[in-house]
N, C-alpha and C positions, 0 to 999 in steps of 0.2 A: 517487952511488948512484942507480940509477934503480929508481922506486916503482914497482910492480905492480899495473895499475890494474883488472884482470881478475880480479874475485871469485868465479866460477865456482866451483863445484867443491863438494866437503861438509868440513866442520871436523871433525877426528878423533873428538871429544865426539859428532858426528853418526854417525858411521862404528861408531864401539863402540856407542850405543843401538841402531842398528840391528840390528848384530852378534846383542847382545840378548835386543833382540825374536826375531830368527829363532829364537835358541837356544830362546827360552819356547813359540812354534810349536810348533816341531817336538819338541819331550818333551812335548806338546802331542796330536798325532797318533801318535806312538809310543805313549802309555797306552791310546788309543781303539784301534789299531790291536791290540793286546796284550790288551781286553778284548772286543773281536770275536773274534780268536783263539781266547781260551780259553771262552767261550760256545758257537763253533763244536761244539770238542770236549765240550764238556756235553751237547749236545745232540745229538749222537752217541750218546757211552754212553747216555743215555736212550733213544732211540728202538731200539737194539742190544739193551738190558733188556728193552725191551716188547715185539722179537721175541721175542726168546729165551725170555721168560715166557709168551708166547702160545702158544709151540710146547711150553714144558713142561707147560702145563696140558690144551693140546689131547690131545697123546700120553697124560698120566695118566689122562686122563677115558675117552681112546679102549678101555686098557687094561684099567681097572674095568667099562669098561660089557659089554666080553666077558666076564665074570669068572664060576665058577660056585658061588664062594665066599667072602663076604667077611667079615674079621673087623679092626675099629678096637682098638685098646687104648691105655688110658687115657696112654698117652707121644706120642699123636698119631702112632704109626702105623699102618699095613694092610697086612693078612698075606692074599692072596688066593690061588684056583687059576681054571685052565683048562683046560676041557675032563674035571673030575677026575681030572688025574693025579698030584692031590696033589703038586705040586713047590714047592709053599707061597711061593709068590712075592711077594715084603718090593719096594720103594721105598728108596733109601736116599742120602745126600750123600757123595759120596767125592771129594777134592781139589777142593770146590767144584762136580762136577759130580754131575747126578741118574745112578743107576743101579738096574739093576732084578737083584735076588740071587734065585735059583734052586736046588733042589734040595735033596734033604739034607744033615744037618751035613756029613757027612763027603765030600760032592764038590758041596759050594756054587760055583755060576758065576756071574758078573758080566759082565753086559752094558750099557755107555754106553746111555742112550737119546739117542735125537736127534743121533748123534754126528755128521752132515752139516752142525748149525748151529757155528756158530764163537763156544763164549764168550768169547775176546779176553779180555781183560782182569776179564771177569765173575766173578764166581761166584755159586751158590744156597747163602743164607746160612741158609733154614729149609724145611722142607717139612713140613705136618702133613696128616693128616688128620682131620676129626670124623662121627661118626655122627648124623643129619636126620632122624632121624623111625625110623620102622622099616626105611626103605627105600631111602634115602638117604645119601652121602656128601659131605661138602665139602671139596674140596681147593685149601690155601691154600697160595703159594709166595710166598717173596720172596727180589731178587735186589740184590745190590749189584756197586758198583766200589769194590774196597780196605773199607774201613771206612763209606763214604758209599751209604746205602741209596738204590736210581735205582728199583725199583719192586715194586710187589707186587700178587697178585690173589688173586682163589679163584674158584671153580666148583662145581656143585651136579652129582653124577652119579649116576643111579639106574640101576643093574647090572639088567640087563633079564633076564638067567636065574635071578636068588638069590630065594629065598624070606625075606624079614627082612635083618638084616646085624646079626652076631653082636658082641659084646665082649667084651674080656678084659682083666682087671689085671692086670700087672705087678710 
């Protein structure tokens, strides 16, 4: 029998650790690769919130500060008019988003504000408002994804036609 003098090569004990190793690699870079991913998407819906909060609070603020009537009550909301036609115009959350209700009982309309922004996946989880002084409003919103709150603000708006700004219990 002739011997094999030619030891080149890797011993299978070689062959499997390496094997191994690659395996512990690479679920290695799949975890990091998986936690880029989902950071990605965080940081998305967050910065999607912080539009979407900028524009709700811009529009609220835009809508009080025309206003010729305003009145807070003690549940944190505001019953306002314009231009007095007494159509006693409420803010209010419907399926997550903000809308603004019109008219009397009996032919109340509903109009989306801001319906050009896209809340994807958002919703507005609270929207209050408080009465500042004699003449002032602050209006606070927060907005989440699912049950995980991604942001919140408030704003100070002073109704540039209202003489005081009235309140009412509940």
């Amino acid at each position: 029998m002739k011997k094999l003098r030619n030891k080149k090569g890797f011993t299978l004990t070689e062959m499997l650790i390496s094997v191994l190793l690659l395996g512990i690699v690479s679920l290695m870079v799949t975890a990091m690769m998986s936690a880029i991913l989902n950071s990605t998407v965080t940081m998305r819906e967050v910065a999607q919130a912080e539009i979407l909060g900028s524009e709700a609070l811009d529009n609220l603020q835009g809508q009080l500060r025309v206003a010729t009537s305003v009145t807070v009550d003690g549940d944190g909301h505001v019953t306002f008019d314009i231009n007095s036609a007494n159509l006693g115009y409420t803010f209010a959350i419907k399926d997550g988003k903000i809308v603004m209700e019109h008219g009397k009982d009996d032919k109340k309309e509903t109009e989306l504000l801001f319906a050009g922004t896209s809340y994807g996946n958002l919703s507005v989880k609270n929207l209050e408002f408080k009465k500042s002084g004699d003449d002032s409003i602050i209006i606070s919103v927060w907005i989440s994804f699912g049950e995980k709150m991604l942001w919140s603000g408030s704003v100070t708006v002073k109704p540039l036609n209202v003489n005081g700004i009235s309140t009412s219990t509940v």
